[in-house]
N, C-alpha and C positions, 0 to 999 in steps of 0.2 A: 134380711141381713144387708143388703145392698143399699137401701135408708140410712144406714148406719155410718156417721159422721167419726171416723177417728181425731179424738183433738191430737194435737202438735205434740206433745209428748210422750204418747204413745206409738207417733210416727216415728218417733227419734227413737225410743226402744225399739221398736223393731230393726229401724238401721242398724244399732247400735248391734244387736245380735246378728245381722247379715254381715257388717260388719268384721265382727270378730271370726265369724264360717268362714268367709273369704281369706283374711291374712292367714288361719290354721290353716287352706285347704292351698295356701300359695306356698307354705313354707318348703316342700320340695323344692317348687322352681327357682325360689330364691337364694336357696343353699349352691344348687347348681348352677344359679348365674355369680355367687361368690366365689364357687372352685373353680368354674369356668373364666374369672377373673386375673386367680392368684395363680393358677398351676404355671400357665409359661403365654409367652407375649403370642404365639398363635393362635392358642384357646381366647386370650384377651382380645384378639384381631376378630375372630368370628364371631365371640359376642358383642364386639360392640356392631359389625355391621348387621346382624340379627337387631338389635337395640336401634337401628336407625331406621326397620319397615314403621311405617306409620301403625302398622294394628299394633305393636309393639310399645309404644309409645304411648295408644290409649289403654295400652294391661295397666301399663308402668302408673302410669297417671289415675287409672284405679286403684290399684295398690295403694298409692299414695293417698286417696281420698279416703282409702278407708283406716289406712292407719291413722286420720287427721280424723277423721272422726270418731275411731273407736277411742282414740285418746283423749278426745275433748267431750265427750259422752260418759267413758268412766271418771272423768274428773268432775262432772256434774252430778253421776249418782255419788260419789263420794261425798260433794259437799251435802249434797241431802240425808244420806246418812249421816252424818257431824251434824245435820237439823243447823246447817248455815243458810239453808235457803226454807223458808216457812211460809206459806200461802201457797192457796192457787195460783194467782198473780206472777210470783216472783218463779214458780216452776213453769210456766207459760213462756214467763220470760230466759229465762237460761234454757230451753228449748229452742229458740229465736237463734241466742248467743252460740248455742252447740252448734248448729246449720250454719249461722254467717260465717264464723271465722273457720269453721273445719274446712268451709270453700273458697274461704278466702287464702290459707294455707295452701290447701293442693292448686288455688292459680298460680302464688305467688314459685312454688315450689315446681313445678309446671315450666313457669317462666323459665325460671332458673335451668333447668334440667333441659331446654330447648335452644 
């Protein structure tokens, strides 16, 4: 088994499904860094300086790569469902497209968020 070459599309479904584990398995902390947001400006005070450790920053920045990818991976199996992308070829290729811009997203977003 270890011979065993995954092509690139099958790499992206598996993201795609780590993916989606990760954002369900965050929606606790997330909800909590929302209330922890909105309840009152002391709660807003502590989370943001929690939000400026650096391991904090690389959750965030996870988070974010996986929401950019799980969103731009079901946007590809959808167009395959609808049979808009037809070949090996062109699934090869929007594999390619899923990884650049899902990383290109979470740098740009990244940026932004720094």
């Amino acid at each position: 088994l270890h011979k065993i070459k995954l092509p690139l599309p099958g790499f992206v479904s598996i993201l795609h499904r780590v993916s989606g584990l990760l954002l369900f398995f965050s929606l606790p902390l997330l909800l909590w860094m929302l209330q922890a947001s909105i309840r009152s400006i002391e709660t807003y005070t502590q989370l943001i300086e929690i939000l400026q450790n650096p391991f904090s920053k690389l959750v965030v920045l996870g988070l974010v790569w996986a929401f950019f990818h799980h969103l731009c991976a079901g946007l590809r199996y959808l167009a395959l469902d609808l049979h808009m992308v037809s070949g090996l070829a062109q699934a090869r290729a929007s594999s390619k497209w899923v990884l650049g811009i899902s990383l290109l997203l979470t740098v740009l977003t990244g940026g932004w968020l720094c």
